[in-house]
Backbone as a chain_set.jsonl record, in Angstrom:
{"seq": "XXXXXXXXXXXXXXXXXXXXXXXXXXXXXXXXXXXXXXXXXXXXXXXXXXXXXXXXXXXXXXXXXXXXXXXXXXXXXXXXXXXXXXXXXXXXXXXXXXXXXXXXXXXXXXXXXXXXXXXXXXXXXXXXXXXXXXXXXXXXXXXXXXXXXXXXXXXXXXXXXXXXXXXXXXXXXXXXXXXXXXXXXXXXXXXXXXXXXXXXXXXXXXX", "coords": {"N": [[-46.803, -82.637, 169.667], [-49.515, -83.75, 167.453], [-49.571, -86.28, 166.936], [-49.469, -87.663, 169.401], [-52.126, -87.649, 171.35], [-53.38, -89.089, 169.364], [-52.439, -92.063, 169.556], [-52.688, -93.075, 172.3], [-55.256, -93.154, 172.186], [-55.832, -94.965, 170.271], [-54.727, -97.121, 171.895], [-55.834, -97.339, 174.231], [-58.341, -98.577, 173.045], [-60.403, -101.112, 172.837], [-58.548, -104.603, 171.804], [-59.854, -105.741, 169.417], [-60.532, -103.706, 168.003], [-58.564, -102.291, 166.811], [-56.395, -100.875, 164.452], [-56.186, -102.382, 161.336], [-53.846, -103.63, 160.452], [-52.035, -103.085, 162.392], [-52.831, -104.703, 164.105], [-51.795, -107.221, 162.985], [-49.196, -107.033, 162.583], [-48.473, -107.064, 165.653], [-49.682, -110.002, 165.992], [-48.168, -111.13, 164.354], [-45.191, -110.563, 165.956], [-46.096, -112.079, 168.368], [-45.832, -114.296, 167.251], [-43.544, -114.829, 166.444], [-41.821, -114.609, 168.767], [-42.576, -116.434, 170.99], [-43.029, -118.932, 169.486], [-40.784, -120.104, 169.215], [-39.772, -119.524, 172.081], [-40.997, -121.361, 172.869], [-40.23, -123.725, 171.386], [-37.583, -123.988, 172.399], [-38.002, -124.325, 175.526], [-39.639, -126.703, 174.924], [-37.268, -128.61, 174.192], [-35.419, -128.267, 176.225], [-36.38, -129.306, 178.076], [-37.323, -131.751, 177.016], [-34.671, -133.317, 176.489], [-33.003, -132.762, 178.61], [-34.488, -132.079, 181.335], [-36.304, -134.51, 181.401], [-33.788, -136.958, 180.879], [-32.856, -136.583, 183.121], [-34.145, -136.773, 185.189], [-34.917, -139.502, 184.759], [-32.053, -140.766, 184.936], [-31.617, -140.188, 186.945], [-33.966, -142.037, 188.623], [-32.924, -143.856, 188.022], [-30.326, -144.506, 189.358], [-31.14, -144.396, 191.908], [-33.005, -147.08, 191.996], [-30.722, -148.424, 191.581], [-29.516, -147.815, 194.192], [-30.88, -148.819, 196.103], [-30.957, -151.464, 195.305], [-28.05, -152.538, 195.826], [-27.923, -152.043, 198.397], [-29.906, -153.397, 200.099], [-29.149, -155.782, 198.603], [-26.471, -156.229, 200.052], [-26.936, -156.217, 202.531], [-28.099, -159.263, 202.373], [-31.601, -158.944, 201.943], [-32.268, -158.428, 199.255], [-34.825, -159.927, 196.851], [-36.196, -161.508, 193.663], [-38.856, -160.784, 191.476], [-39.754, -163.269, 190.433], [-39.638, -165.007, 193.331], [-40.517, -163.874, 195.222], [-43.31, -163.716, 193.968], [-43.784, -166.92, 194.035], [-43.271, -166.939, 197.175], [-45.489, -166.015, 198.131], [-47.84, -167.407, 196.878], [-47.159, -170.134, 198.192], [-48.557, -169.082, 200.383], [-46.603, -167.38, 202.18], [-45.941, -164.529, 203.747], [-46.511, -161.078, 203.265], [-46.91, -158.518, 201.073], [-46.042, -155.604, 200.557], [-46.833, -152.611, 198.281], [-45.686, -149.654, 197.04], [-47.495, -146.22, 196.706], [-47.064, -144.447, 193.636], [-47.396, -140.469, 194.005], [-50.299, -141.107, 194.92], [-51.372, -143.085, 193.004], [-50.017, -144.647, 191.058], [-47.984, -147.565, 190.606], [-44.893, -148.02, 192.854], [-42.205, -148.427, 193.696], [-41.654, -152.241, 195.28], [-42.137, -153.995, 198.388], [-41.098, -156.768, 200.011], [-43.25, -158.386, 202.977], [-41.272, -160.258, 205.686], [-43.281, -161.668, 207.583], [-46.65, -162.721, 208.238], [-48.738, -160.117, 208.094], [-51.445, -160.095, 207.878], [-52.716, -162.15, 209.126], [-51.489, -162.346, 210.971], [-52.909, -159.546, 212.413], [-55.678, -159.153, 212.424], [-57.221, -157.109, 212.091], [-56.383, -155.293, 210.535], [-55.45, -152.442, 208.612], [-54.919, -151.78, 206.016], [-55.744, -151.147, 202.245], [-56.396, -152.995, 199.888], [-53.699, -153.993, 197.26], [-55.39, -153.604, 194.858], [-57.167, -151.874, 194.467], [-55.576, -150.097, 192.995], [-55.602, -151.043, 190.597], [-56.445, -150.269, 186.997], [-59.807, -148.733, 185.965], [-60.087, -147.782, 187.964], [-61.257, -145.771, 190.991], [-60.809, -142.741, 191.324], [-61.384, -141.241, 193.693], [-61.731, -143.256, 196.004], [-58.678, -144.127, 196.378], [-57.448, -141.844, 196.889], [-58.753, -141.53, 199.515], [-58.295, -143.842, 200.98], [-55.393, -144.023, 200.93], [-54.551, -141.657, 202.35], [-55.82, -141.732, 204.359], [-55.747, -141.343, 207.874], [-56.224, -143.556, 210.212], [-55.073, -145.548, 208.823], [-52.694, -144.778, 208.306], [-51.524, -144.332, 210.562], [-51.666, -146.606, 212.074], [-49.765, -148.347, 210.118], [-47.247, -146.547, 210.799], [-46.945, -146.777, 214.024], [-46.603, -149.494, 213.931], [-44.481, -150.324, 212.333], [-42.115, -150.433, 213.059], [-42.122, -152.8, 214.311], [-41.308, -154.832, 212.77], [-39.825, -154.53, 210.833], [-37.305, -155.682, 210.517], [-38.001, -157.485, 208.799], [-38.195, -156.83, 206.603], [-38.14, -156.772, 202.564], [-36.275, -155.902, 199.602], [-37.504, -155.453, 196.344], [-37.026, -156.576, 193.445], [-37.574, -155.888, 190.613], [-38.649, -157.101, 187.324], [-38.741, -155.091, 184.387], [-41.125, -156.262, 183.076], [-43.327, -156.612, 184.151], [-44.429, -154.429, 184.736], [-45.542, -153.259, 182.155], [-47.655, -155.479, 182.197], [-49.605, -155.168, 184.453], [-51.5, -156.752, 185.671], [-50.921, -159.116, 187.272], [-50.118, -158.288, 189.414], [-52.283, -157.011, 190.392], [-53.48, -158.888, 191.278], [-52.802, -160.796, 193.178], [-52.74, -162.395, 196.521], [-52.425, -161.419, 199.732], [-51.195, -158.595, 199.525], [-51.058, -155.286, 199.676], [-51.475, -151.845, 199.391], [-49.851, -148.679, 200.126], [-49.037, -145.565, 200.716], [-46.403, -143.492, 199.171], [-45.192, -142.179, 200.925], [-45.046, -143.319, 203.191], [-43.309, -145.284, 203.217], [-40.677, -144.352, 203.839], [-38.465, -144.186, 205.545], [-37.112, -147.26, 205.203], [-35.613, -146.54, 203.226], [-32.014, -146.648, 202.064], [-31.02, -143.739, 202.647], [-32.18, -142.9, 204.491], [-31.854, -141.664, 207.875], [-32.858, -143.482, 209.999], [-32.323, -145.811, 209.17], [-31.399, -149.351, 209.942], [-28.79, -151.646, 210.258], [-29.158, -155.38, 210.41], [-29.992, -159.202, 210.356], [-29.16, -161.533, 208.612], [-30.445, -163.392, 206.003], [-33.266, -165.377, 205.195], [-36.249, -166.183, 206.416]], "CA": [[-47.252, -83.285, 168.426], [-50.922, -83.913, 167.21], [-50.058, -87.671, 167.067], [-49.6, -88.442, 170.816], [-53.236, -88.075, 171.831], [-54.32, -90.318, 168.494], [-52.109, -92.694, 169.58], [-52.882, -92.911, 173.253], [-56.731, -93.106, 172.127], [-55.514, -96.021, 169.899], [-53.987, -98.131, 172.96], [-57.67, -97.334, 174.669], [-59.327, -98.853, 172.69], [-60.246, -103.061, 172.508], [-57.878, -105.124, 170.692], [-60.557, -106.22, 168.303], [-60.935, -102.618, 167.439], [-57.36, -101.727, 166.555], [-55.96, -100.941, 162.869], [-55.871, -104.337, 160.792], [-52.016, -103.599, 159.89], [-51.575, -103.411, 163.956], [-52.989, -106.308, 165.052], [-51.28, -108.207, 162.203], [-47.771, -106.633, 163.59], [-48.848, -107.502, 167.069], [-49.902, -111.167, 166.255], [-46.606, -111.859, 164.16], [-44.261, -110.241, 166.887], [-46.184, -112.958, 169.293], [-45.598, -115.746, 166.95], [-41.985, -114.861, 166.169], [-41.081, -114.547, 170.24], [-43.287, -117.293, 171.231], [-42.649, -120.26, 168.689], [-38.703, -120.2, 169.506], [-39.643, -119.977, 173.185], [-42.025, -122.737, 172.929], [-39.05, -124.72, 170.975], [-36.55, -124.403, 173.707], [-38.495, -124.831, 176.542], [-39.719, -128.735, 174.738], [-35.982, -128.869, 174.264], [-34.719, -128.357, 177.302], [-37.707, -130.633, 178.753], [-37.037, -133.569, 176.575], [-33.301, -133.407, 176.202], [-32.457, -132.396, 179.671], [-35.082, -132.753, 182.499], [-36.528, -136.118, 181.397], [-33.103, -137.911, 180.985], [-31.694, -136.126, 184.445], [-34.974, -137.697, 186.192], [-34.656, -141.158, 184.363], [-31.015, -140.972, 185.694], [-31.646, -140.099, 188.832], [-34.542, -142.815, 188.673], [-31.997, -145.423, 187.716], [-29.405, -144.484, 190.332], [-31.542, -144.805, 193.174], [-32.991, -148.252, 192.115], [-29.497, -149.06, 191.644], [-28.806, -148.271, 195.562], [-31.665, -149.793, 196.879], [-30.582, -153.033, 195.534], [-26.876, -152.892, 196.634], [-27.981, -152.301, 200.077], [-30.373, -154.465, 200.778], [-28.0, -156.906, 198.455], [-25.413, -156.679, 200.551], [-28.135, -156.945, 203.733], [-29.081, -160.078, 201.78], [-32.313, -158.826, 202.166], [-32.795, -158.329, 197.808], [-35.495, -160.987, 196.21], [-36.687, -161.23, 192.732], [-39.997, -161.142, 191.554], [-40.37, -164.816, 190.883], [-39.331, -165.398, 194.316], [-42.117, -162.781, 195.682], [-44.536, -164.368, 193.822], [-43.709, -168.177, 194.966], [-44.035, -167.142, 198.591], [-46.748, -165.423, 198.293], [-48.477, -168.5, 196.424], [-47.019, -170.739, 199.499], [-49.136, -168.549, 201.947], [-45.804, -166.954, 203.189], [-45.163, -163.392, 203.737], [-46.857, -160.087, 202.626], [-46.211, -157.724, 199.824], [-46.31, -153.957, 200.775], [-46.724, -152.011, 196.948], [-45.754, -148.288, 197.066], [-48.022, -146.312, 195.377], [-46.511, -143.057, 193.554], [-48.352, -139.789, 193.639], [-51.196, -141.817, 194.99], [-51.577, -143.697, 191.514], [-48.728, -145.495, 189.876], [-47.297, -148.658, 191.671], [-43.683, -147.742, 192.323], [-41.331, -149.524, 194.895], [-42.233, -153.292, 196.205], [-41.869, -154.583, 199.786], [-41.736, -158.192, 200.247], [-42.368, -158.62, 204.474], [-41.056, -162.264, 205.756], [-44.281, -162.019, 207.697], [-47.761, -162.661, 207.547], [-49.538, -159.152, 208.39], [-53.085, -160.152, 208.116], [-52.873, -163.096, 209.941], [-51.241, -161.657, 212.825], [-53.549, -158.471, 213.004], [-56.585, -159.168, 211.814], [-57.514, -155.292, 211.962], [-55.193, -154.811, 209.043], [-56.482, -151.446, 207.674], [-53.7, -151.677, 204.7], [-56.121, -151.515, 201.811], [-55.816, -154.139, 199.278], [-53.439, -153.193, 195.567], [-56.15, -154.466, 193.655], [-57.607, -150.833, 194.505], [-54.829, -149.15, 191.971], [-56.287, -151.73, 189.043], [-57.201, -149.19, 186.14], [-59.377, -147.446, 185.869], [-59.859, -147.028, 188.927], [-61.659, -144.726, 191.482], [-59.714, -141.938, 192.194], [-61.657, -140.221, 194.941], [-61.068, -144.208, 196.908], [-57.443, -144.412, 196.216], [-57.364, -140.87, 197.592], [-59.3, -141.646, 200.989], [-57.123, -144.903, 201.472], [-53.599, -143.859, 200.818], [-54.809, -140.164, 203.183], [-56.41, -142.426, 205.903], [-54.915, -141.401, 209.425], [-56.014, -144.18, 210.741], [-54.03, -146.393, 208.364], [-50.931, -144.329, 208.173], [-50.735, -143.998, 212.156], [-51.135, -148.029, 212.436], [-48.728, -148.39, 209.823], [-46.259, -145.932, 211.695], [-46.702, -147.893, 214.96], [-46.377, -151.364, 213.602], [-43.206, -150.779, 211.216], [-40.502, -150.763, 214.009], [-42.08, -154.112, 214.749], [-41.373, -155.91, 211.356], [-39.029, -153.369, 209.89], [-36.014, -156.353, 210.318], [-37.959, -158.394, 207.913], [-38.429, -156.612, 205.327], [-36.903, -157.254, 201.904], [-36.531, -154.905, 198.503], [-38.228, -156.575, 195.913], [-36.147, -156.451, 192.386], [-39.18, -156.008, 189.749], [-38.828, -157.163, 185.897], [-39.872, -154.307, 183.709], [-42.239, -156.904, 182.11], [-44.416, -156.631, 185.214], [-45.38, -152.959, 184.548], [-46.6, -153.621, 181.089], [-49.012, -155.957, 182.333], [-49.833, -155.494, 186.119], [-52.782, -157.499, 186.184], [-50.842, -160.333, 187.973], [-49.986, -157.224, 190.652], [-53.165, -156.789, 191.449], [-54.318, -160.458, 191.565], [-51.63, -161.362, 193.942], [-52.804, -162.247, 197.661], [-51.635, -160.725, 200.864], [-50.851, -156.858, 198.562], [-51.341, -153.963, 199.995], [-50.457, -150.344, 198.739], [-49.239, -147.505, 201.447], [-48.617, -144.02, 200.006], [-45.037, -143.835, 199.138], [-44.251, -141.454, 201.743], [-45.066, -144.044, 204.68], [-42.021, -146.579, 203.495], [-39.352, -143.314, 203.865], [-37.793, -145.429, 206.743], [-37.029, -148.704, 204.328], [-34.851, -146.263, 202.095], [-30.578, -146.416, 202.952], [-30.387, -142.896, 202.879], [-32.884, -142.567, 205.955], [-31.137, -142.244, 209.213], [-33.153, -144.445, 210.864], [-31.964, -147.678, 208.825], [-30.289, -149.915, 210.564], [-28.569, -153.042, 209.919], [-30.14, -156.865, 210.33], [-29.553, -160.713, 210.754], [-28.727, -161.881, 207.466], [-31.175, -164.688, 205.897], [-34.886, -165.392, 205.075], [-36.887, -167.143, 207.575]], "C": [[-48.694, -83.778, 168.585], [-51.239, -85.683, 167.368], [-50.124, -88.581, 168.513], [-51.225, -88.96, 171.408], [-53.886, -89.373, 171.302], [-54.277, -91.577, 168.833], [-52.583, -93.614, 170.729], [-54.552, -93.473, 172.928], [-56.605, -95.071, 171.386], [-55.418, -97.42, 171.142], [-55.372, -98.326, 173.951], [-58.878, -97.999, 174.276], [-59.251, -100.546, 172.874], [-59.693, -103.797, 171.551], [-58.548, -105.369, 169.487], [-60.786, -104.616, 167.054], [-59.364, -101.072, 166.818], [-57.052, -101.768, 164.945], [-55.761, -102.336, 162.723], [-54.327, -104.628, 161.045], [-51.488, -103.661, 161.339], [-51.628, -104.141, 164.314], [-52.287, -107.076, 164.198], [-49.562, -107.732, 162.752], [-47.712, -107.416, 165.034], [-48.822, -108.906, 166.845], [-48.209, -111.856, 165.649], [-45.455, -111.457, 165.361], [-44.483, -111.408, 168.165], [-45.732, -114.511, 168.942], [-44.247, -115.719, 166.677], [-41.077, -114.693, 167.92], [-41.538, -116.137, 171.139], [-43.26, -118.589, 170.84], [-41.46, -120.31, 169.38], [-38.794, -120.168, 171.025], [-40.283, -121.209, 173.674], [-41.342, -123.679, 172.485], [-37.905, -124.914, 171.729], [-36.878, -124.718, 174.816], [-38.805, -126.263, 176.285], [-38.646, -128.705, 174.728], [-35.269, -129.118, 174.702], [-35.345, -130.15, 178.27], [-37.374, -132.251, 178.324], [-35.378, -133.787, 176.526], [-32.209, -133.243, 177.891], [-33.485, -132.752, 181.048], [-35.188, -134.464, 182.622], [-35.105, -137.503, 181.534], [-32.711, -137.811, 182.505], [-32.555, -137.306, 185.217], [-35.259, -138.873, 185.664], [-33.278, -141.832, 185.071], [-31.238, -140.998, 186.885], [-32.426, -141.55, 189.811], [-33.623, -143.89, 188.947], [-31.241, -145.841, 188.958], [-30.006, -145.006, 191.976], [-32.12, -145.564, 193.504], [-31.847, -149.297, 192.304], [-28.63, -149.552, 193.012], [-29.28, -148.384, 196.189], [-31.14, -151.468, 197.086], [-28.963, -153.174, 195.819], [-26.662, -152.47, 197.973], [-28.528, -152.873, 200.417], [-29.786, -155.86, 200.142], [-27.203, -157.216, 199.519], [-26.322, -157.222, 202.015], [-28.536, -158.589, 203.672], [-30.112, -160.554, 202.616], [-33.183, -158.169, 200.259], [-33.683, -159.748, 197.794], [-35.99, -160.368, 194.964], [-37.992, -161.531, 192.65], [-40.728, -162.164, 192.272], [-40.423, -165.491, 192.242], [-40.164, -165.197, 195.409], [-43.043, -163.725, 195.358], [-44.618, -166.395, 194.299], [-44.126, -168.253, 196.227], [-45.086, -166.957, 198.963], [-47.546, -166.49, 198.065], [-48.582, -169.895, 197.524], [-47.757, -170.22, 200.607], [-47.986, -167.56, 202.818], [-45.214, -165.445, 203.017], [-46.556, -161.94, 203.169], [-46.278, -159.267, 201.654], [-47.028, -156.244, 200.162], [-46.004, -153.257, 198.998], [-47.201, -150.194, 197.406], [-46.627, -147.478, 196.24], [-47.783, -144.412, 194.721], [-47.846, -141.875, 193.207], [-49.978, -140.328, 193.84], [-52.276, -142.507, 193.692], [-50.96, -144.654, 192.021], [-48.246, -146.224, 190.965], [-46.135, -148.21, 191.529], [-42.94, -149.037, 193.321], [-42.266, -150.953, 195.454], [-41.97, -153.414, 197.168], [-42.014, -155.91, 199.819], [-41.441, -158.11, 202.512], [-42.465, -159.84, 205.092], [-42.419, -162.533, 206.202], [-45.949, -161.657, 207.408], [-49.145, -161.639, 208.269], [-50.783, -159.457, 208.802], [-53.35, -160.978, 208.763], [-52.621, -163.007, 211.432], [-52.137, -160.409, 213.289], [-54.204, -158.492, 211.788], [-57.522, -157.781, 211.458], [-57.194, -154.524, 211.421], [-56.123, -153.654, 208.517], [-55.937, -151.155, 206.769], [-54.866, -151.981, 203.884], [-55.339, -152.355, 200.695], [-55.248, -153.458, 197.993], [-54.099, -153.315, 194.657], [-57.133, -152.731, 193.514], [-57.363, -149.646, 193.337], [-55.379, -149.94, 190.238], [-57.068, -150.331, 188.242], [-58.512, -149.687, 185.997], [-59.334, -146.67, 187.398], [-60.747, -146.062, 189.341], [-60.582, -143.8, 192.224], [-60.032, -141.428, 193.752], [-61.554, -142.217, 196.439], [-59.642, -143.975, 197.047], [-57.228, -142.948, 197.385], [-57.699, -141.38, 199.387], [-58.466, -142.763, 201.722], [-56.286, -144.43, 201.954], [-53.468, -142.251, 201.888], [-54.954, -140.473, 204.048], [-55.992, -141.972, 207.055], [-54.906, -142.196, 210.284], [-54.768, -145.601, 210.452], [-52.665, -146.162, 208.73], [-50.527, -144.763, 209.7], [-50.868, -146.07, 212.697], [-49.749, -148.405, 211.43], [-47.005, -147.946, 211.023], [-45.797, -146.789, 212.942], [-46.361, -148.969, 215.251], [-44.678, -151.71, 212.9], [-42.221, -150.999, 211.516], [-40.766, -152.443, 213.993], [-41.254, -154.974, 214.168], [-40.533, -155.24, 210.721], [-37.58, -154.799, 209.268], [-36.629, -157.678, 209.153], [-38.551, -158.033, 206.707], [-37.736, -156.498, 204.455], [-37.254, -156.552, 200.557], [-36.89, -156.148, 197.463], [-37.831, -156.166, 194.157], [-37.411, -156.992, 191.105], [-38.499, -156.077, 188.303], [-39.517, -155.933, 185.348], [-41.654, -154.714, 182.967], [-43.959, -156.791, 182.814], [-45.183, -155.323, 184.994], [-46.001, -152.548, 183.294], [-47.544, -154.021, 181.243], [-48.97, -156.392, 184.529], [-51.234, -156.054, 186.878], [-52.018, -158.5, 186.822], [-50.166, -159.792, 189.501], [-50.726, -157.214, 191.485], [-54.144, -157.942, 191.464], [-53.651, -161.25, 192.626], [-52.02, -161.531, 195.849], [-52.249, -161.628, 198.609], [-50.814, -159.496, 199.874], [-51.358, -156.092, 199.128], [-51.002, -152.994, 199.647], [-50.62, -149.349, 199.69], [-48.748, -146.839, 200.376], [-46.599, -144.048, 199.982], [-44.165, -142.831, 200.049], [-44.011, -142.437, 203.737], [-43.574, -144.958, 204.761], [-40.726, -145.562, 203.438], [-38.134, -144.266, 204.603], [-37.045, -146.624, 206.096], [-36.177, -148.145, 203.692], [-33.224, -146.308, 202.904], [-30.612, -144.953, 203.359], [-31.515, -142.425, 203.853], [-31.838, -143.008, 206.877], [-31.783, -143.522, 209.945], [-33.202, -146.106, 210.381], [-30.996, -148.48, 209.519], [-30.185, -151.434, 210.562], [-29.202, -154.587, 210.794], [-29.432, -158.174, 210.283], [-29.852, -160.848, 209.18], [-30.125, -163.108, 207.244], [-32.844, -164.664, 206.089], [-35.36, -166.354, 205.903], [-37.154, -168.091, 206.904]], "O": [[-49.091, -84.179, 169.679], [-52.271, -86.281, 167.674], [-50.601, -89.698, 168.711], [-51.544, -90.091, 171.774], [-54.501, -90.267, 171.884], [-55.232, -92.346, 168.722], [-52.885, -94.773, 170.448], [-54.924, -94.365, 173.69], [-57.125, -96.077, 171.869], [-56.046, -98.477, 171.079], [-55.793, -99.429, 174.301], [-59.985, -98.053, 174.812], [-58.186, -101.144, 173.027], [-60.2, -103.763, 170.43], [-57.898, -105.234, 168.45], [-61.06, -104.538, 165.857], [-59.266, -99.863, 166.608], [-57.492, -102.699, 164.271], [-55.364, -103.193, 163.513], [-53.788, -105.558, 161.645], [-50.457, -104.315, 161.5], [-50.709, -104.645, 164.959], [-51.99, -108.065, 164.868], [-48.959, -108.568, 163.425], [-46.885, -108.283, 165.318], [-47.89, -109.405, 167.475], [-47.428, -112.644, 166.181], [-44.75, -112.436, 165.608], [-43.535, -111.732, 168.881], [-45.433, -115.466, 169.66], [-43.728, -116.835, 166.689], [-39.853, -114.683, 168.045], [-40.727, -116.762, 171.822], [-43.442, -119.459, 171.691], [-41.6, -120.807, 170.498], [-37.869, -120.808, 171.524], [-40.06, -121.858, 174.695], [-41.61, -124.754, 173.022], [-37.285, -125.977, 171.69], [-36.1, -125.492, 175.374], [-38.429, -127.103, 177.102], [-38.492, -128.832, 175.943], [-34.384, -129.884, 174.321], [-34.983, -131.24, 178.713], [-37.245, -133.329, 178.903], [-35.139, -134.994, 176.551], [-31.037, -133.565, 178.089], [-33.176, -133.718, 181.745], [-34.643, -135.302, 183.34], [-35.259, -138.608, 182.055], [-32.292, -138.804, 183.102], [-32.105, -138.345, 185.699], [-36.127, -139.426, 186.34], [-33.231, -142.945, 185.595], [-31.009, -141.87, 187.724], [-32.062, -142.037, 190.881], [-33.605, -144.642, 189.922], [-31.305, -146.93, 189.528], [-29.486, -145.708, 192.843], [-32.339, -145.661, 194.712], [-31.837, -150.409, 192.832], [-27.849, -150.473, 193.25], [-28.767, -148.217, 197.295], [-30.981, -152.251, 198.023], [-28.72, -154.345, 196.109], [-25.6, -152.486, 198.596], [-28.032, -153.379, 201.423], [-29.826, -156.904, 200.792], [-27.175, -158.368, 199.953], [-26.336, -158.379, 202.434], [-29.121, -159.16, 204.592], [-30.17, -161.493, 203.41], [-34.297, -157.66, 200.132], [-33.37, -160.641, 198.582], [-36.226, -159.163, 194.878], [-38.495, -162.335, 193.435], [-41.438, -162.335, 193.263], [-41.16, -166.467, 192.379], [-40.486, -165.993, 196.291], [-43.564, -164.475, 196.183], [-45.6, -166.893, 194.85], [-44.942, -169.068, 196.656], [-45.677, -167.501, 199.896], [-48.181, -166.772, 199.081], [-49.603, -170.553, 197.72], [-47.679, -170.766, 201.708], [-48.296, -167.043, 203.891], [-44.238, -165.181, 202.316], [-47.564, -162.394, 202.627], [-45.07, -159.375, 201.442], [-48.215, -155.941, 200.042], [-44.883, -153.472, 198.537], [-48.237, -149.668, 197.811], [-46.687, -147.816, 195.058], [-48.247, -143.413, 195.269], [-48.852, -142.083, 192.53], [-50.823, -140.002, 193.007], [-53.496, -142.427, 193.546], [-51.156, -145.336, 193.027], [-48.08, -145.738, 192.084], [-45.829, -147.875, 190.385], [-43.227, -150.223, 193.481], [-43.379, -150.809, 195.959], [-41.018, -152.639, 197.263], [-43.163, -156.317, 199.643], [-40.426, -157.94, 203.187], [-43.514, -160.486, 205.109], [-43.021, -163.414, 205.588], [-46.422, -160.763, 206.707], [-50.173, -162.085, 208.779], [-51.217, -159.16, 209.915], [-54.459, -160.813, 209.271], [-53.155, -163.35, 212.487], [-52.154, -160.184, 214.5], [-53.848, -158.155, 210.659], [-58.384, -157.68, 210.585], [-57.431, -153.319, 211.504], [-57.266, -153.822, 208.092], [-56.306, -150.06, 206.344], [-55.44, -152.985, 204.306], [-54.118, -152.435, 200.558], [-55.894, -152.538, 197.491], [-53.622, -153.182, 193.53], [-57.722, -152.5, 192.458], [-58.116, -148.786, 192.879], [-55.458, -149.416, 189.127], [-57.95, -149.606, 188.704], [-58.645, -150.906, 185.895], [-58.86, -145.615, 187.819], [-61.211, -145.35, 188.45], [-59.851, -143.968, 193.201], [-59.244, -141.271, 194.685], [-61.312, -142.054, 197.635], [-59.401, -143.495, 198.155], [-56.89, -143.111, 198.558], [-56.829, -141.512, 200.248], [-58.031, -142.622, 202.865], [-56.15, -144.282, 203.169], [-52.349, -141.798, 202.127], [-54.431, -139.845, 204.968], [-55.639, -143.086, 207.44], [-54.067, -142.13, 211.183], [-54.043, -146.269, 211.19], [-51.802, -146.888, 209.223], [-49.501, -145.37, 210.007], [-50.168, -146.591, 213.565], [-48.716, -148.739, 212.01], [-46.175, -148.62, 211.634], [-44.712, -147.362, 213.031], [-45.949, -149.455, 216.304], [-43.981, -152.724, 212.908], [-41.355, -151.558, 210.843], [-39.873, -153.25, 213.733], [-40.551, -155.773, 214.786], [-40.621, -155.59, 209.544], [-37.078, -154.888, 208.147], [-35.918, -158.598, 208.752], [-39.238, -158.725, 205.956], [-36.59, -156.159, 204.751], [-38.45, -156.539, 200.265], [-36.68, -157.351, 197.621], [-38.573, -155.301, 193.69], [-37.897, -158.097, 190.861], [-37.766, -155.126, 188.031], [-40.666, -155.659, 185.694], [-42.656, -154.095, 182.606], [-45.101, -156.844, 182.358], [-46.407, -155.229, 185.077], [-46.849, -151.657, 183.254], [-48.534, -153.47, 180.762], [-48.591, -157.246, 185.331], [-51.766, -155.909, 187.978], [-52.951, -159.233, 187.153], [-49.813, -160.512, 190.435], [-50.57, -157.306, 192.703], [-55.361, -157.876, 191.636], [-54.05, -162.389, 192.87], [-51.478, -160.653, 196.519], [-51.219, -161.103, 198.187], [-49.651, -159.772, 199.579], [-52.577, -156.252, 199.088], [-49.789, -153.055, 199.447], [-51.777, -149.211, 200.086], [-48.192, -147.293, 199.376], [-45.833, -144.607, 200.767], [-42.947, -142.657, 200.015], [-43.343, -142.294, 204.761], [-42.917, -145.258, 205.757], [-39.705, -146.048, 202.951], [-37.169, -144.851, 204.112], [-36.098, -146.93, 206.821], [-35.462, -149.023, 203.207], [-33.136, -146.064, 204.107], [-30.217, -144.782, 204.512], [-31.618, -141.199, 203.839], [-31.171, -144.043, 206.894], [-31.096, -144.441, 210.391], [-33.738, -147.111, 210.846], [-29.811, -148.154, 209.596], [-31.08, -152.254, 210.77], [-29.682, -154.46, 211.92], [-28.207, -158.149, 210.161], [-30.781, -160.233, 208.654], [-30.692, -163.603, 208.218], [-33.479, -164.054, 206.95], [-34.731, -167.405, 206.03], [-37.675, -169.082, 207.416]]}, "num_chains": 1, "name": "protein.A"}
């Protein structure tokens, strides 16, 4: 048949330079496959990922604080922020994706005072807006992480999960105004979680 070559010559050529009535075929066949996959994919996304990882979220704040509850080694905010105001204790602040404050640490003692060589930078660092390319070099440090690492067996038995008000992450200016704060990448406090092997139980009671 005479029409194979035409056709063939057709497909050769640059989309811009194709029959009108083709490309108008072509563009509806993309918007009729394309819309409806673009509507189930948000669909799935909002209806299914986001709640799974809100759940999942929930669950595993949920069994932070009934293990270090039962440890009674839980404190609430207000309780955080009192000692802290007394001079007593440090506050380790996780920081997710090297951003977003996630997990607190309250530890009974007083880090900077005992090792004045503290290379924990301060949380006042994560204050919007923020330099990213600092936050980066901090929370990457090797020298930080590997004093961290070394130090955390020390102090590990006094550290205590720190039961955060949502109200606090609306306004976290009193986060990063808060003395003795530091923020460590959230892969350094792995150790602090129950479902790490290397947790292991503690003397009951706050110094």
């Amino acid at each position: 048949m005479e029409d194979g070559p035409q056709h063939r010559r057709i497909w050769n050529l640059p989309p811009n330079q194709w029959p009108f009535a083709l490309r108008c075929l072509l563009y509806l066949l993309g918007f009729f496959v394309l819309v409806p996959l673009t509507v189930v994919i948000t669909f799935i996304f909002l209806v299914i990922v986001i709640p799974l990882g809100a759940a999942d979220s929930i669950s595993r704040e949920m069994r932070l604080r009934r293990f270090y509850r039962a440890k009674k080694r839980l404190l609430k905010w207000s309780e955080v922020t009192r000692l802290l105001s007394l001079g007593k204790g440090t506050l380790i602040v996780e920081a997710y994706l090297l951003r977003r404050p996630d997990n607190l640490w309250w530890v009974q003692r007083d880090l900077s005072a005992e090792h004045p060589d503290l290379p924990l930078a301060s949380v006042s660092i994560l204050r919007p807006p923020g330099c990213t390319e600092e936050i980066f070099n901090k929370l990457t440090d090797n020298a930080s992480e590997s004093w961290w690492n070394s130090h955390l067996e020390q102090f590990r038995e006094d550290v205590y999960f720190v039961q955060m008000p949502l109200a606090i992450w609306r306004n976290r200016d009193q986060l990063f105004r808060l003395p003795r704060a530091y923020v460590v990448d959230q892969g350094w406090t792995s150790t602090l979680y129950p479902w790490h092997p290397n947790v292991r139980p503690r003397r009951p009671g706050v110094g």
